[in-house]
C-alpha positions as CSV (number, residue, x, y, z in Angstrom):
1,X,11.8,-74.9,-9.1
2,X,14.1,-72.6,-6.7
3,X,15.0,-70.8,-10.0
4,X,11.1,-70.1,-10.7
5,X,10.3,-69.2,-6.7
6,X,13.2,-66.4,-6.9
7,X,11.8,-65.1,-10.0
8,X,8.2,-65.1,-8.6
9,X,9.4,-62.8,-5.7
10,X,11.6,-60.7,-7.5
11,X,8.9,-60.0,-9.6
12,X,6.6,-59.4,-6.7
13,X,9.1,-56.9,-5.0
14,X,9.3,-55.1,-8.6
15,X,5.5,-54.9,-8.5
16,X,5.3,-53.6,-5.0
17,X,8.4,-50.8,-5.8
18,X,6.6,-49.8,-8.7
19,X,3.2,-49.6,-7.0
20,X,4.9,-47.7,-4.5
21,X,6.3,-45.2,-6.8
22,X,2.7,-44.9,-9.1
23,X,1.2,-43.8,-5.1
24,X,4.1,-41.3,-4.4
25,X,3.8,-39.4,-7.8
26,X,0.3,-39.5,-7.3
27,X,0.2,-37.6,-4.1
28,X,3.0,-35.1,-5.4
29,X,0.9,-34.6,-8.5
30,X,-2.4,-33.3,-7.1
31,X,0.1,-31.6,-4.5
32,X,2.2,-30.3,-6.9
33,X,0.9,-30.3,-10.4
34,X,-0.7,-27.0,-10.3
35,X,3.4,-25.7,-10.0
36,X,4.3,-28.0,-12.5
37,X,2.3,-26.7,-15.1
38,X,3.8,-22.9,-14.5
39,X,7.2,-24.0,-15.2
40,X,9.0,-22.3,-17.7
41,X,9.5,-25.5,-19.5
42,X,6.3,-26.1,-20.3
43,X,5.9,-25.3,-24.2
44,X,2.2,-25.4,-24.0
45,X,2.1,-21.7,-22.5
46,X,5.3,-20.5,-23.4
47,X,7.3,-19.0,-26.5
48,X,10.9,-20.4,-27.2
49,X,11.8,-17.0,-26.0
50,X,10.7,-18.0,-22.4
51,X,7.3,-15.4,-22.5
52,X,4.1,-17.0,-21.3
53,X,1.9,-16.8,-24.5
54,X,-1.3,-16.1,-22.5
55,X,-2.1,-12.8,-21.3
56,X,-1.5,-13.2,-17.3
57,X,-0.9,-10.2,-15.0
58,X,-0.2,-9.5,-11.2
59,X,-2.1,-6.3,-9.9
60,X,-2.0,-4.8,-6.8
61,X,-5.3,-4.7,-4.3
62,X,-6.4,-1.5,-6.0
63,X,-6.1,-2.8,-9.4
64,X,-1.9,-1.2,-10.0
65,X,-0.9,-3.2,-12.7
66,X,2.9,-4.5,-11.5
67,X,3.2,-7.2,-13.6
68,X,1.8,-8.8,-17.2
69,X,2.8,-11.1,-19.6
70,X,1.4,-9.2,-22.3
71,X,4.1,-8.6,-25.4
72,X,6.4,-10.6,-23.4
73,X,7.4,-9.4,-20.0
74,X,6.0,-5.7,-18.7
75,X,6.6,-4.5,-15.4
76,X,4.2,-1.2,-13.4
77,X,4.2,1.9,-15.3
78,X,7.0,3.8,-12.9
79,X,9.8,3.1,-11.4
80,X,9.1,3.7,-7.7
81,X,6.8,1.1,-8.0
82,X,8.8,-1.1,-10.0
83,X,11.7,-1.4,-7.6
84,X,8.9,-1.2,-4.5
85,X,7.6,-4.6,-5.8
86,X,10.8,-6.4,-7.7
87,X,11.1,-9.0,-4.6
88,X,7.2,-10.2,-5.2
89,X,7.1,-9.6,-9.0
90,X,10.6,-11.2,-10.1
91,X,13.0,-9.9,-12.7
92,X,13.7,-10.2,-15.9
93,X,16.8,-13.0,-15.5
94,X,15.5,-14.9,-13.3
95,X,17.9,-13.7,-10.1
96,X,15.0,-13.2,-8.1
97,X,12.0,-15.4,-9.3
98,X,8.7,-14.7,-9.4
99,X,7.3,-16.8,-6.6
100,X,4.2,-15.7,-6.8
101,X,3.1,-16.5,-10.7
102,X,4.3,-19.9,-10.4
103,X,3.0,-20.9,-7.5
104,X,-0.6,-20.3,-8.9
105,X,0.1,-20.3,-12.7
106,X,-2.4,-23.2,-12.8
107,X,-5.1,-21.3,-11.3
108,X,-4.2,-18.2,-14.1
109,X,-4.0,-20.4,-16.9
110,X,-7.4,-22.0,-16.3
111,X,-5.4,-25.6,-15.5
112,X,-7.4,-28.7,-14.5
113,X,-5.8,-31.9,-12.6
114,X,-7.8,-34.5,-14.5
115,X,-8.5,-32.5,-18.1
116,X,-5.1,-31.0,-18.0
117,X,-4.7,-27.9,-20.2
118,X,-6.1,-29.1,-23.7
119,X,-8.7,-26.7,-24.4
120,X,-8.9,-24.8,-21.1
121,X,-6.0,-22.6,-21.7
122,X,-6.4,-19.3,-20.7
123,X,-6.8,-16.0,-23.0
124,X,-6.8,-13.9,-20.0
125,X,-4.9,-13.9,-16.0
126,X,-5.2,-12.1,-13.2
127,X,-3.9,-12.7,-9.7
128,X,-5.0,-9.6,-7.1
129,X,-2.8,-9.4,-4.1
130,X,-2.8,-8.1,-0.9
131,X,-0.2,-5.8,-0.8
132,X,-1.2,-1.9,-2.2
133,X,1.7,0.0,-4.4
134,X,1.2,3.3,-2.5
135,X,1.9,1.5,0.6
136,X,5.0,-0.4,-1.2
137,X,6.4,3.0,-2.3
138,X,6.1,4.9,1.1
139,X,7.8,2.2,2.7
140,X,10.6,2.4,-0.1
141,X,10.8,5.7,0.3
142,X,11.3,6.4,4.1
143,X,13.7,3.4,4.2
144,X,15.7,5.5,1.7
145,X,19.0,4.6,1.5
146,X,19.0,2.0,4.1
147,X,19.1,-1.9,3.4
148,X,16.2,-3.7,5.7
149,X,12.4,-4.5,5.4
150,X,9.1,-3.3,6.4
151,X,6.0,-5.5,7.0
152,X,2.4,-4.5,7.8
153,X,-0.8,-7.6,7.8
154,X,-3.9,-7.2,9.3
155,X,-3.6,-9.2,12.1
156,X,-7.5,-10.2,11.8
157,X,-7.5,-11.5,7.7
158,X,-3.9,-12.3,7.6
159,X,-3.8,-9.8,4.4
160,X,0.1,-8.3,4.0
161,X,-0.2,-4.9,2.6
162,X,3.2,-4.1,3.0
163,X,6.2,-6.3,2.4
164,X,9.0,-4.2,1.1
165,X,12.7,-5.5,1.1
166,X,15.8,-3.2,0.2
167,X,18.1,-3.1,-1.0
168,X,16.3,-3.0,-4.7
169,X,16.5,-2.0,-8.5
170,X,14.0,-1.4,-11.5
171,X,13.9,-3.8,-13.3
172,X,13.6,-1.9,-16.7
173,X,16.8,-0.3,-16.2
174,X,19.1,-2.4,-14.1
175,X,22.1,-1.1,-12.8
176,X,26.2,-2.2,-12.2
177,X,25.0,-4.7,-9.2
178,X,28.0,-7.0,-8.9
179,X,30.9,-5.8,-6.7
180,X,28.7,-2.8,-5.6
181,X,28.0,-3.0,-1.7
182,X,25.2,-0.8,-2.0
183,X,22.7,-3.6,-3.6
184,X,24.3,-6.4,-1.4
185,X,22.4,-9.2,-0.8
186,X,19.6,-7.3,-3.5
187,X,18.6,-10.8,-4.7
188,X,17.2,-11.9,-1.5
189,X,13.6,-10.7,-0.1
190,X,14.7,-9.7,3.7
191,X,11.1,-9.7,4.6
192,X,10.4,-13.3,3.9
193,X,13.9,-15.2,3.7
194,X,16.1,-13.4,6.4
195,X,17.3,-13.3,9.4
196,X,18.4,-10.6,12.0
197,X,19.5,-10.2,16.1
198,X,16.3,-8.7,17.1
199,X,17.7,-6.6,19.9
200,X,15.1,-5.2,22.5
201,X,11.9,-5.6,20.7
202,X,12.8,-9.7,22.3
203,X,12.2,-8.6,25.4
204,X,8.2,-8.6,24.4
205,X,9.0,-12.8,24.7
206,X,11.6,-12.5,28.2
207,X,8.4,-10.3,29.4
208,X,5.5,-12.9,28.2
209,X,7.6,-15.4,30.1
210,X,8.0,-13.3,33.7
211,X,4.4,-12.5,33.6
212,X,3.3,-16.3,33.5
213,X,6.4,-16.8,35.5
214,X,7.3,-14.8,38.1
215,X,4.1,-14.2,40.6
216,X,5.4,-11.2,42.1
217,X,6.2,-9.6,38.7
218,X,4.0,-6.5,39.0
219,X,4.5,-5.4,42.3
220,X,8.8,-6.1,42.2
221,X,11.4,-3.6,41.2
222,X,14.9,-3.8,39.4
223,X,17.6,-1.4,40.1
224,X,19.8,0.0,37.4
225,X,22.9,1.7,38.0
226,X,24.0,1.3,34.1
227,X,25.5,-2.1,34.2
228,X,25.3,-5.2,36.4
229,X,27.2,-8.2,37.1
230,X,25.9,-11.5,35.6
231,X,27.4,-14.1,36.3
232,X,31.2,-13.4,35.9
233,X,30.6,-11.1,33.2
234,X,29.2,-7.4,33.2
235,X,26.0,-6.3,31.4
236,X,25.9,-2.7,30.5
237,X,23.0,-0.4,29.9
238,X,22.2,2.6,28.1
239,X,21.3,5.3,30.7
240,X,21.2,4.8,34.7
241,X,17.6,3.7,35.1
242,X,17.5,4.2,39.1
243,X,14.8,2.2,40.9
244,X,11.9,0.3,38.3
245,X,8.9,-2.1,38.0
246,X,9.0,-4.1,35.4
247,X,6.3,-1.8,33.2
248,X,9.4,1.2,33.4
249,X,12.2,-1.3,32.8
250,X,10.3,-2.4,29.2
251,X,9.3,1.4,28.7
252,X,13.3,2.3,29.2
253,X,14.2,-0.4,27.2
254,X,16.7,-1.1,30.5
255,X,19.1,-3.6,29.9
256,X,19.9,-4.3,33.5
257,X,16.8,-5.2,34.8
258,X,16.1,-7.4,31.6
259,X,19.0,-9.4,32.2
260,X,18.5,-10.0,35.7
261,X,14.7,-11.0,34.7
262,X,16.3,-13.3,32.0
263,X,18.9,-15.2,34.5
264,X,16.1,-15.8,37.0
265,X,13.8,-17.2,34.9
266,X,16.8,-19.5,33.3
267,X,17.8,-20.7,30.4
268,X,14.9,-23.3,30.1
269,X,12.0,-21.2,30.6
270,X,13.4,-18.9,28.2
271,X,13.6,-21.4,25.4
272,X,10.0,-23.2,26.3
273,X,8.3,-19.5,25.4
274,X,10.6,-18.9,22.0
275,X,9.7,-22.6,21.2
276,X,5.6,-21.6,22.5
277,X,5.4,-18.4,20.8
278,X,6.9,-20.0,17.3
279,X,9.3,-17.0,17.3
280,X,12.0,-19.2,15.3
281,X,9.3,-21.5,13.3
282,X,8.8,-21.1,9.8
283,X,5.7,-19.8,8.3
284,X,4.3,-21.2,4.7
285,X,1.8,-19.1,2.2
286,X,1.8,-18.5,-1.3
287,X,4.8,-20.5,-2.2
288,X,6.8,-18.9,0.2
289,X,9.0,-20.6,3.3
290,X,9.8,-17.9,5.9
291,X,13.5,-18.8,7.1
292,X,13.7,-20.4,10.5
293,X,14.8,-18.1,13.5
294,X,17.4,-19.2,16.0
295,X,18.2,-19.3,19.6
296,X,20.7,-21.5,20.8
297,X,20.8,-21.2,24.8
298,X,22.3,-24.7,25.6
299,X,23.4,-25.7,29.2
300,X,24.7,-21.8,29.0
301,X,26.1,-19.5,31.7
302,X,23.8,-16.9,33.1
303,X,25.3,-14.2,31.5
304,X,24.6,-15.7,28.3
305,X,21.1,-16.3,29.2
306,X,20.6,-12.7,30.4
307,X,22.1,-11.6,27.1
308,X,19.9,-13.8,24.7
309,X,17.0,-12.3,27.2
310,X,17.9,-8.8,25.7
311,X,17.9,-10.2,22.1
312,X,21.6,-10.4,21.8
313,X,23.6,-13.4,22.0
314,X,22.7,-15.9,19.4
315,X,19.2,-14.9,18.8
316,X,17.6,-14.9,15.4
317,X,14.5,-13.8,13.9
318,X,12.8,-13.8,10.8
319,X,10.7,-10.7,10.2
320,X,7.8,-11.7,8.8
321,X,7.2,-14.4,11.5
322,X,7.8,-11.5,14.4
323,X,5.3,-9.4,12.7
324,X,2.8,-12.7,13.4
325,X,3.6,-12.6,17.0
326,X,2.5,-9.1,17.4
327,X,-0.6,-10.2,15.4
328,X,-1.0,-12.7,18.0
329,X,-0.4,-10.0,21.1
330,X,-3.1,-7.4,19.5
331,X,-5.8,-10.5,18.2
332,X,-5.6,-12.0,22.5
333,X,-3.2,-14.6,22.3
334,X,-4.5,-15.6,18.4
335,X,-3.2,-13.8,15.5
336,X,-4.2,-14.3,11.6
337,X,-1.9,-16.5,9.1
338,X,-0.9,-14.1,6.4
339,X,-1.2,-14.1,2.7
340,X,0.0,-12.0,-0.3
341,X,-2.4,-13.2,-3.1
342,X,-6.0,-12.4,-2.3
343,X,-7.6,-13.8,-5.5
344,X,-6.9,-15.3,-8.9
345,X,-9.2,-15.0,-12.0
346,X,-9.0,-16.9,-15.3
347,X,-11.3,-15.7,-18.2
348,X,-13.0,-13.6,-15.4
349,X,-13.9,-16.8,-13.4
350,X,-12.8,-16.9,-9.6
351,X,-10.3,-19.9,-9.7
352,X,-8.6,-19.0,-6.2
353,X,-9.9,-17.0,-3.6
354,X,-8.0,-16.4,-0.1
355,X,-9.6,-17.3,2.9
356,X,-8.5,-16.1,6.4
357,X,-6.9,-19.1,8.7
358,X,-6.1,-18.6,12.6
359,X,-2.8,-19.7,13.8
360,X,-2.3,-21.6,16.5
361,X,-2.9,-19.8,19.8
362,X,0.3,-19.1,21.5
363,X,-0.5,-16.6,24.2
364,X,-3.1,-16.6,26.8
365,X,-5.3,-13.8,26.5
366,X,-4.9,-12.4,30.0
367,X,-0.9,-12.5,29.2
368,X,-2.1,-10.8,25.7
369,X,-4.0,-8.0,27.0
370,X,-0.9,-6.9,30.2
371,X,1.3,-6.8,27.6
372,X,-0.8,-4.5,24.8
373,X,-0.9,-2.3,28.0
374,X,2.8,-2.5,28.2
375,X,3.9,-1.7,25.1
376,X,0.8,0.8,24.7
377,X,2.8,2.9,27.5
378,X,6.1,2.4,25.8
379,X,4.4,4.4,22.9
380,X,2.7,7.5,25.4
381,X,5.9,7.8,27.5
382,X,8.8,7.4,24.9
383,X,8.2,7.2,21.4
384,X,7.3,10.2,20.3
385,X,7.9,9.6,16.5
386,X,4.7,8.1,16.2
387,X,2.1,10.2,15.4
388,X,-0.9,8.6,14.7
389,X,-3.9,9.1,16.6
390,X,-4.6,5.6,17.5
391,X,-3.4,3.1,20.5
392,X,-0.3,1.9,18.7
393,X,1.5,-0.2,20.5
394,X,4.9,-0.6,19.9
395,X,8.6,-1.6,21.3
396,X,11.8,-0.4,19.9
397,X,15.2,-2.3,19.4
398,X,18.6,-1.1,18.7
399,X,21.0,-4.8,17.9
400,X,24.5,-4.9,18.3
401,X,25.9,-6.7,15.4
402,X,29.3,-5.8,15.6
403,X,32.2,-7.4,18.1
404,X,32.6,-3.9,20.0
405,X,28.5,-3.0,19.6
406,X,29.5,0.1,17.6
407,X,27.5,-0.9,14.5
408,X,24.1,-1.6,15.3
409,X,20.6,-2.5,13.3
410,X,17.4,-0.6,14.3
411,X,14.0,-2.7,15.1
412,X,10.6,-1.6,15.9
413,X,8.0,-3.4,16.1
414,X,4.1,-3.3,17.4
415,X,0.7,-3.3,15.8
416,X,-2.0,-0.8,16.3
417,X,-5.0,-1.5,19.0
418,X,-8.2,-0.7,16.8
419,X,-11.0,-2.9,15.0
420,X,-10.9,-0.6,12.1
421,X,-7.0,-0.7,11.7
422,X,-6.1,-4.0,13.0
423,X,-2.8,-3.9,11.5
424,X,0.7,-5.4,13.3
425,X,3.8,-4.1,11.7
426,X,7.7,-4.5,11.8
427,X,10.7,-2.5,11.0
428,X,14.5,-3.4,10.5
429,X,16.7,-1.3,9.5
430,X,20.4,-2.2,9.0
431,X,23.3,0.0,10.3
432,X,20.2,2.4,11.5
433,X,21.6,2.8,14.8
434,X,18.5,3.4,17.3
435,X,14.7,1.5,16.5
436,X,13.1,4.7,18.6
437,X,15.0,7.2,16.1
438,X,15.3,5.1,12.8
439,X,12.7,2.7,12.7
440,X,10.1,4.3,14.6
441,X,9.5,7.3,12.3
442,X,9.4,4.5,8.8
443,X,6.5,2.7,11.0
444,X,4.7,6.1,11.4
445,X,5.1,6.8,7.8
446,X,4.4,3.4,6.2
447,X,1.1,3.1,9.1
448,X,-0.5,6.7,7.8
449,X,0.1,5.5,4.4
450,X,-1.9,2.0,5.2
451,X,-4.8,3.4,7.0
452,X,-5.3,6.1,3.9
453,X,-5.6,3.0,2.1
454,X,-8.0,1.2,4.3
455,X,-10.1,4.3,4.4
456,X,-10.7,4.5,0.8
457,X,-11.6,1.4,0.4
């Protein structure tokens, strides 16, 4: 009888585990299915050569053709465009994937969760994204030489039309890669999966912070005689600043005064806004996973706390997610999830189409709208680089990365203040030296080139 009962319940425990494990691949097959069915493994839509036997293609939001599947594996017609796109299109071997096909190769190939693919395989693809190719290839183009990434959305649809990463190659004609420093880190797309010390442009969150903070904010002033002591350490600035409200220390970029703003406030206020304004959080579309920021204050001195104030010490961003926040500054507090794939076709049936989702508010309006003022005078009184005749509203960053702060990445970062170019935008440029000299002017290109496109559209 014993020898019966133990049976009995190791049968029922072997019913419950495998009832268990018929729910979880349940739930990650309608979760996940439609990713499954894109793998490469899948003999039902590919070759044995590893080419998709369906005509599929990735075009541009004008229509550029950057990518098909037709006679195997095509990329755009030249090679500006071509290397402008490689980090969203993929290459050849696989070192940097195509993210974007197999996240919605069941929405190109006509795939359904309960009939499968048997008969509803797809003769013809097409997946539309945001991003246009002009816009890709000025960015390439004024970051030249540089390693970094530029990023435009519009901070009211959450479209990206710019998301350009270099370093980068054509894919038709690849070049001597390993052991060359200048295509370092080539295989990753710095827009969406990197980190970098943001350098002034943080002191947009140290400001957010005093201005909900500090009452007196707007009517104190900070003295800079080019450095200051902190603690037992000495924080040094770039100029001598002489006698500033808050408005002058942000315009002068003023290290000083920043610091001193950044110790008051302490190290716990500091990290409740970073945490509030989800400038380390991860952001999800399209198959993509932002990487995570970082800023690690913890039970710190105050001259640390000054210097992570700055955007120095520890601090981390990612720049796609920093290019949300200035969404969120422009749009009052409320900025625009973004996307790269706008629509997807099969057999010239709409199978996806992008819809616009709101983030999570993170700033309150009234906060919003002092700072847009803010960094609207840090573009009238010092950036001269920009050009365009529209409220852009900007900050500059220049990151020490280096022990001795002699090499040093250039940031800039703002959004433009207009209902028929609501676009935010970011710059980082490695080893560029100064955001107001080196990043500024790539914003000013890359911007004219995005509201040409909005225009003729």
């Amino acid at each position: 009888m014993n020898k019966i009962s133990h049976r009995a319940y190791f049968a029922l425990i072997l019913a419950c585990v495998l009832l268990l494990g018929a729910v979880a691949f349940t739930g990650r097959y309608f979760a996940q299915a439609d990713q499954w069915v894109g793998h490469s493994g899948n003999m039902h839509i590919y070759d044995n050569s590893g080419n998709l036997d369906v005509n599929l293609s990735i075009r541009d939001r004008d229509g550029t053709m950057l990518y098909s599947t037709q006679d195997g594996r095509t990329f755009a017609d030249d090679s500006e465009t071509r290397k402008a796109v490689l980090h969203l299109t993929g290459d050849r071997n696989g070192n940097i994937p195509s993210i974007l096909l197999d996240e919605y190769g069941g929405d190109l190939i006509g795939y359904n969760k309960l009939t499968g693919l048997h008969g509803t395989v797809a003769q013809e693809g097409d997946e539309i994204l945001t991003v246009s190719a002009e816009v890709q290839r000025a960015a390439l183009s004024a970051l030249g030489d540089y390693a970094g990434a530029v990023g435009v959305y519009n901070y009211k649809t959450g479209e990206i039309l710019c998301a350009v990463s270099t370093p980068t190659f054509d894919p038709d004609n690849v070049p001597e890669i390993e052991g060359n420093p200048a295509y370092e880190g080539v295989y990753v797309n710095r827009f969406l999966q990197s980190t970098y010390t943001p350098g002034s442009i943080f002191k947009l969150v140290t400001t957010v912070a005093a201005i909900e903070q500090l009452p007196d904010w707007d009517s104190r002033t900070w003295t800079c005689e080019g450095s200051c002591k902190i603690g037992n350490d000495t924080v040094y600035c770039h100029g001598y600043h002489g006698t500033v409200t808050m408005e002058e220390a942000l315009a002068h970029s003023c290290n000083v005064a920043y610091a001193q703003i950044a110790a008051e406030l302490g190290e716990d206020v500091l990290k409740q806004y970073v945490s509030q304004l989800g400038i380390c959080d991860r952001l999800s579309f399209d198959g993509y996973r932002t990487r995570a920021g970082s800023f690690t204050l913890e039970d710190s001195p105050d001259f640390d706390v000054g210097w992570a104030g700055i955007g120095q010490h520890d601090d981390l961003i990612n720049p796609c997610q920093y290019m949300t926040f200035m969404g969120a500054i422009a749009n009052g507090g409320e900025a625009a999830s973004p996307y790269l794939v706008k629509q997807v076709t099969s057999n010239d049936k709409t199978t996806y189409q992008a819809k616009t989702t709101m983030l999570e508010e993170t700033i309150n309006a009234r906060t919003a709208r002092k700072l847009r003022d803010m960094m609207r005078n840090n573009v009238q009184t010092m950036y001269g680089a920009i050009t365009l005749d529209l409220p852009v509203c900007a900050k500059s960053g220049t990151a020490e990365v280096s022990a001795d702060g002699s090499v040093t990445n250039a940031t800039f970062a703002g959004f433009i203040d207009d209902e028929d170019y609501p676009l935010a935008f970011v710059v980082v440029v490695e080893n560029g030296g100064s955001g107001s000299e080196t990043a500024a002017p790539i914003a000013n290109t890359v911007l004219w080139e995005c509201i040409d496109v909005l225009d003729a559209e």
